[in-house]
C-alpha positions as CSV (number, residue, x, y, z in Angstrom):
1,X,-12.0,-49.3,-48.6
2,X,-11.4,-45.6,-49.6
3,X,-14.5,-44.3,-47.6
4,X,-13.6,-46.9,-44.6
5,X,-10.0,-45.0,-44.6
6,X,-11.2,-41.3,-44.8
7,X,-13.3,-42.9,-41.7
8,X,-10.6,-44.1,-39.5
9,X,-8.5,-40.7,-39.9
10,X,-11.7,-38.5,-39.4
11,X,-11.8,-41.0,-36.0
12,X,-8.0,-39.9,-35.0
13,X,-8.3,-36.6,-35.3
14,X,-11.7,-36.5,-33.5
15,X,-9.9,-38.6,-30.9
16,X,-6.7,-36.1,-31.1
17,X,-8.8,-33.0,-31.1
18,X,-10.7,-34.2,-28.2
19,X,-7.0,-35.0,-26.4
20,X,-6.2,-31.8,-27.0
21,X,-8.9,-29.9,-25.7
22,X,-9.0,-32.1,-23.1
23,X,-5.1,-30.8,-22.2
24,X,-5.8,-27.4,-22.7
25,X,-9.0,-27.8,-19.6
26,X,-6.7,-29.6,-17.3
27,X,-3.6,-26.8,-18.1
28,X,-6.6,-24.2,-16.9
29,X,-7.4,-26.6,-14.3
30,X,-4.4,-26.3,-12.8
31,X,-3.3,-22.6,-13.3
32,X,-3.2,-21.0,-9.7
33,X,-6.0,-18.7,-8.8
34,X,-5.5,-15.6,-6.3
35,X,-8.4,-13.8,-4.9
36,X,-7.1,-10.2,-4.3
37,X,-9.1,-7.6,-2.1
38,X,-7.6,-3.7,-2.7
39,X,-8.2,-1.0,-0.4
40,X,-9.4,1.1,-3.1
41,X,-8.0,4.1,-5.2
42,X,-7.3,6.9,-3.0
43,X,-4.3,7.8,-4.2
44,X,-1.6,7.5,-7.0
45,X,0.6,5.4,-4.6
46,X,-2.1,2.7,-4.3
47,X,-3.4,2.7,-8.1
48,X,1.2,2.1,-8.8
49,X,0.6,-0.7,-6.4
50,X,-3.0,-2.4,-8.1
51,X,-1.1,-2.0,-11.4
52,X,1.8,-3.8,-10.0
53,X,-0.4,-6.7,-8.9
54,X,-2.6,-7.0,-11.7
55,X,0.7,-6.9,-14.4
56,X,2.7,-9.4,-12.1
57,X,-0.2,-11.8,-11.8
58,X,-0.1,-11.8,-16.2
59,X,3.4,-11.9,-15.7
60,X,3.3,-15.6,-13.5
61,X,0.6,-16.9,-15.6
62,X,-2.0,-16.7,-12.4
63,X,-5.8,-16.4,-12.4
64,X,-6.3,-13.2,-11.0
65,X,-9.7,-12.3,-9.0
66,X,-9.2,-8.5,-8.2
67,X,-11.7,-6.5,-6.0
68,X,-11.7,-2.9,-4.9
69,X,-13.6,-2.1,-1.7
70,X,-13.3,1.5,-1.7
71,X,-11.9,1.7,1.7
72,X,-14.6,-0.3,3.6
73,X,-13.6,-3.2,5.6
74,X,-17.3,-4.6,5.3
75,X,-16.7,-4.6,1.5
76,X,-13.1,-6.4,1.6
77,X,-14.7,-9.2,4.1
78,X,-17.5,-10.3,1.7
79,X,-15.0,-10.3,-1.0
80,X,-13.2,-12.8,1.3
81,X,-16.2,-14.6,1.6
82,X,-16.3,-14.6,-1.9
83,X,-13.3,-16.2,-2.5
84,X,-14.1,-18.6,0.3
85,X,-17.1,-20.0,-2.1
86,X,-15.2,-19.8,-4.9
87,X,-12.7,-22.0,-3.6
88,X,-9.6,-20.4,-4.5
89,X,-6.2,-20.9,-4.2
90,X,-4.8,-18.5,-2.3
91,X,-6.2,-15.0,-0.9
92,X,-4.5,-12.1,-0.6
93,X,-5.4,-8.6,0.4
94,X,-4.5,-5.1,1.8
95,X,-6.3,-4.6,5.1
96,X,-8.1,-1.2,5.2
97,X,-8.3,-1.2,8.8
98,X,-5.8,-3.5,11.4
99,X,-8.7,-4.8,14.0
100,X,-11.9,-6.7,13.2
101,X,-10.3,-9.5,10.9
102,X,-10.7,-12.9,13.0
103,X,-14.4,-14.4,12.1
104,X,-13.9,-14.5,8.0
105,X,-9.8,-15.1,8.3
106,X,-11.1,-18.2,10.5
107,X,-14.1,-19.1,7.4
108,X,-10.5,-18.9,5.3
109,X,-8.8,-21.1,7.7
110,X,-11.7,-23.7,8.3
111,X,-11.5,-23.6,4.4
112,X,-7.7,-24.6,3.9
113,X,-7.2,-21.2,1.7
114,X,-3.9,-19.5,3.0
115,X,-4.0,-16.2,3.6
116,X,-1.2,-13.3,2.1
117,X,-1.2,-9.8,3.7
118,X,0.1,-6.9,1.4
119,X,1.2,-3.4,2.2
120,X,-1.0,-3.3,5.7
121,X,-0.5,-5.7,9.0
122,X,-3.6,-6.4,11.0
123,X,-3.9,-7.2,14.8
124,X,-4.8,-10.5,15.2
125,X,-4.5,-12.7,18.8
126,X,-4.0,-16.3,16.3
127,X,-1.2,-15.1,13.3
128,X,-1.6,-18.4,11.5
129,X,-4.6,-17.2,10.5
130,X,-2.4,-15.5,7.5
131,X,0.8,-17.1,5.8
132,X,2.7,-13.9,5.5
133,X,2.6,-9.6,5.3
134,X,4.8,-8.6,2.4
135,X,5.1,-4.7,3.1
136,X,6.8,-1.5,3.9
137,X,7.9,-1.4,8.0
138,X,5.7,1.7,8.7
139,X,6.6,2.2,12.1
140,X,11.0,2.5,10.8
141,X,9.2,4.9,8.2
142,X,8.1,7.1,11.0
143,X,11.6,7.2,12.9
144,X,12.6,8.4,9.5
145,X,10.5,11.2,9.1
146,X,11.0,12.1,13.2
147,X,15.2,11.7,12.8
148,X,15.5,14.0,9.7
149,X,13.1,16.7,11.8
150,X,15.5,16.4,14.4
151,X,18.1,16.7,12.5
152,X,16.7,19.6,10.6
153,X,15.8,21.3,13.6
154,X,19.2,20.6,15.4
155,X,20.6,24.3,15.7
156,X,16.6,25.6,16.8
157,X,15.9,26.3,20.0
158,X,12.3,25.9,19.1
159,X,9.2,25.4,19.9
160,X,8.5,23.3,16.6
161,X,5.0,22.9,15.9
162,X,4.0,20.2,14.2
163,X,0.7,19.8,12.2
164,X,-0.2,16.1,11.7
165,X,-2.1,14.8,8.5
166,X,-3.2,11.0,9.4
167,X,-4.0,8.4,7.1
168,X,-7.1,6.4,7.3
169,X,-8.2,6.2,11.5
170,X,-7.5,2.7,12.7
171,X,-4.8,2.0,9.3
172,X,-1.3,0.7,10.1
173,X,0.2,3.1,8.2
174,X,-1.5,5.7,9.7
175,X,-1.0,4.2,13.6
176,X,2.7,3.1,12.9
177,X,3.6,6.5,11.1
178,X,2.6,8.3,14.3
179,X,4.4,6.3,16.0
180,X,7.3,6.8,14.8
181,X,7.4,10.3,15.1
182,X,6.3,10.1,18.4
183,X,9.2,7.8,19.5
184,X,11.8,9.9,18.1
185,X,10.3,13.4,19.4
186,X,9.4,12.5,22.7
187,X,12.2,13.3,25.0
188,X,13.5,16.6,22.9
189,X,10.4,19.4,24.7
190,X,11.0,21.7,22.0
191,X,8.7,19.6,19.3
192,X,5.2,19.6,20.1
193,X,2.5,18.0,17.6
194,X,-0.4,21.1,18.0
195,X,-2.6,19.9,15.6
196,X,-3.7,16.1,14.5
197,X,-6.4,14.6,12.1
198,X,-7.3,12.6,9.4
199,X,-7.1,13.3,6.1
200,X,-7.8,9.9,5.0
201,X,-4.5,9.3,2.9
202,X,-6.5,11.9,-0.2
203,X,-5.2,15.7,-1.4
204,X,-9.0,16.6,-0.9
205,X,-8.8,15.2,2.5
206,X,-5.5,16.9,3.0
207,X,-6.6,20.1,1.6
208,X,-9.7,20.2,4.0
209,X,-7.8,18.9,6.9
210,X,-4.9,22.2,6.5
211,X,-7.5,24.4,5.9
212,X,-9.1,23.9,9.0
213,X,-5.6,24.0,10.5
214,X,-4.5,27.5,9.0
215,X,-7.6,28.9,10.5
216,X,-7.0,28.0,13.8
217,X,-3.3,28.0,14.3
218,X,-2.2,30.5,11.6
219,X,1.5,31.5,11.1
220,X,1.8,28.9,14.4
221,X,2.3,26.1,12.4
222,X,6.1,25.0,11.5
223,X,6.3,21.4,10.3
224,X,3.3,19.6,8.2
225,X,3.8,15.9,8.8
226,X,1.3,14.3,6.0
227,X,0.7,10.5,6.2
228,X,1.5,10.5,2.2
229,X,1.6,12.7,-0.5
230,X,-1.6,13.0,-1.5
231,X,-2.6,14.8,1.8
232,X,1.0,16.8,1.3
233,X,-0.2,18.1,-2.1
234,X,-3.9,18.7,-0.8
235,X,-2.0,20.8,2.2
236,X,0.3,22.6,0.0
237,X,-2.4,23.8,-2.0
238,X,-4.0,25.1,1.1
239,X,-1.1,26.8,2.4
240,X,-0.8,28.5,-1.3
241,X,-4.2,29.6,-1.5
242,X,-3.2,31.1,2.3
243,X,-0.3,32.7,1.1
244,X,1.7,30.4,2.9
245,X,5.2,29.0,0.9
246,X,5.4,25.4,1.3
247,X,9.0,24.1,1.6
248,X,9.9,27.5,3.2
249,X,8.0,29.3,5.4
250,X,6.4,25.5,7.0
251,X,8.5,22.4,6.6
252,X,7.0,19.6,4.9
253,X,7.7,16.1,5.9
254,X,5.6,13.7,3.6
255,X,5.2,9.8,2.8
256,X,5.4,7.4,-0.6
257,X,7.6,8.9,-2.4
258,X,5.5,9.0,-5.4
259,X,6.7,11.4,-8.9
260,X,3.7,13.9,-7.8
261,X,5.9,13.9,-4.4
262,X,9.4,14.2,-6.3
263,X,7.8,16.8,-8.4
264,X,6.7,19.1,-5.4
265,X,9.8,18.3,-4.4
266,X,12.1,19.7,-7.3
267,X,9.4,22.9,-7.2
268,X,10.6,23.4,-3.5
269,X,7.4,22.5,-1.6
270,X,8.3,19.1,0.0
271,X,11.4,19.5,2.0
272,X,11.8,15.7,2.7
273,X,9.9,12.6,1.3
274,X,9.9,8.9,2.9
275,X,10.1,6.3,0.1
276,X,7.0,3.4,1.1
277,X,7.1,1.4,-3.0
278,X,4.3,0.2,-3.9
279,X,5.5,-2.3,-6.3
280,X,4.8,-5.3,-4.4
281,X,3.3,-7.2,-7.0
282,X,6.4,-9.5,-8.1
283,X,6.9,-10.2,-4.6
284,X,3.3,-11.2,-4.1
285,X,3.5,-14.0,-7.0
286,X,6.7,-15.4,-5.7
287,X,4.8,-16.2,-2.6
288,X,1.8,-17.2,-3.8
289,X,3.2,-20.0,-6.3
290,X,5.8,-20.7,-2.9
291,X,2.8,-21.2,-1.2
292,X,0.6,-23.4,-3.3
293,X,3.7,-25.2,-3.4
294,X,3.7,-26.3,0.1
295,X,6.6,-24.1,1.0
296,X,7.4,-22.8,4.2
297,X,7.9,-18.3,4.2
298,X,9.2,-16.3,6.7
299,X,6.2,-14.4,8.5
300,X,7.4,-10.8,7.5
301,X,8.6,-10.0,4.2
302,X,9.7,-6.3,4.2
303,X,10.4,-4.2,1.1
304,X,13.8,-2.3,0.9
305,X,13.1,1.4,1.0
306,X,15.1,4.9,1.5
307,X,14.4,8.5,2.2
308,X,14.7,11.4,-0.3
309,X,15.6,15.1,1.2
310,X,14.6,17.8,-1.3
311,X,18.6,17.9,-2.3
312,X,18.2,14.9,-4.4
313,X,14.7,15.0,-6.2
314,X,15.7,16.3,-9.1
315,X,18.4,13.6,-9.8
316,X,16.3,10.8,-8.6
317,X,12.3,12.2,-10.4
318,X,13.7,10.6,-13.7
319,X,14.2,7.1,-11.9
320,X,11.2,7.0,-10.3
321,X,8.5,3.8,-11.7
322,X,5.6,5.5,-9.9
């Protein structure tokens, strides 16, 4: 009798154990899994913003598949395509480029996997070939930049010459941000951008790119424009190394808003920075888990942001998360 006992208890908590572990594989089961494609890690803005996304996903309890395709579209595509075989839940990614997008956004479509743009918009003819674009508006950024230069330059008869330092060719950032400017500039003569090229949103790039300016155009130059701060600081140690003084003898209008921009900043080398946050990854969850939820989400999702004048960086470089 004893032994037929210790037999039937040993059963129940087989039985139980095997309940429980069979709990635990459906709880995994279920958890929501989001393929992620990143640009890459070209600068400290974007490494705030893959941190942001890879603590929020821990955060919501999400299965997080991250990639980095070191600013190749062909790289974030056959992560896509990854994703696509892996059959996730939902896929996300920040576009390195804005064209070219269609053929593997349809493979996501044909597939049933919704689609989440972050930080970057693409140009696409079919939009519901992606849910949402949770981002910064770059092209509002822009006008930001261009109406504090006007304002700056208000009591100048001119002529303002403006050096550009683009972002990655093709980028939205890089188009819109150009844009903007452009826009705000275009009917006042005495602004004229002299110089334009890519720096590819990195302080080497930036560095390079104002080098190459300085040689040609000299003491001619009066406003730096940089895409970001990255290319600002590259630029700013160019102009140093030229025995030019950033903040004071060229304007510097810059991008992010970053505590390496803050801090160039408070030293008097950035005369104006336009806040873009990278923090988007708390936002991204929310619609993701909306999503998967069957809920329906507006097709822009834009991130409140502001713009800094050299004045206020010193107050403000303590508060800053990135």
């Amino acid at each position: 009798m004893r032994h037929a006992r210790r037999a039937a208890i040993g059963a129940l908590l087989g039985s139980a154990l095997l309940l429980g572990a069979s709990l635990t594989a459906h709880a995994d089961d279920t958890k929501i899994t989001l393929g992620f494609s990143q640009v890459g890690a070209e600068s400290a803005w974007r490494t705030a913003n893959t941190v942001s996304v890879k603590s929020a996903a821990k955060d919501a309890g999400i299965n997080l598949k991250f990639s980095d395709a070191q600013q190749k579209q062909e790289n974030q595509i056959k992560a896509i395509r990854s994703y696509i075989a892996q059959k996730v839940d939902v896929i996300a990614f920040s576009p390195v480029v804005e064209s070219g997008w269609e053929p593997v956004l349809i493979e996501a479509k044909n597939a049933n996997i919704p689609v989440i743009l972050t930080d970057r918009n693409i140009d696409v003819k079919d939009t519901s070939l992606y849910v949402t674009m949770i981002g910064s508006d770059f092209l509002e950024e822009g006008r930001r930049g261009g109406k504090w230069l006007e304002d700056h330059y208000k009591n100048d008869a001119g002529p303002i010459n403006i050096a550009e330092l683009q972002g990655t060719v093709g980028s939205a950032p890089a188009n819109d941000r150009r844009a903007g400017l452009l826009e705000v500039i275009k009917n006042d003569p005495k602004f004229k951008v002299i110089a334009s090229q890519s720096g590819d949103f990195t302080l080497a790039g930036g560095k390079q790119v104002m080098e190459a300016f300085i040689k040609t155009y000299g003491k001619q130059i009066n406003v730096v424009y940089a895409h970001n701060d990255d290319m600002a600081l590259g630029a700013i140690q160019a102009m140093e190394e030229a025995g030019i003084k950033p903040g004071k003898d060229v304007t510097v209008i810059s991008f992010d808003a970053t505590k390496g921009g803050f801090e160039a900043m408070v030293a008097g080398k950035i005369n104006v920075d336009v806040e873009c946050s990278p923090l988007l990854g708390p936002q991204l969850m929310t619609a993701v888990k909306e999503v998967v939820a069957g809920k329906s989400l507006p097709k822009r999702i834009v991130t409140e942001e502001t713009i800094f004048p050299m004045s206020v960086a010193a107050q403000v470089l303590p508060q800053r998360k990135y």
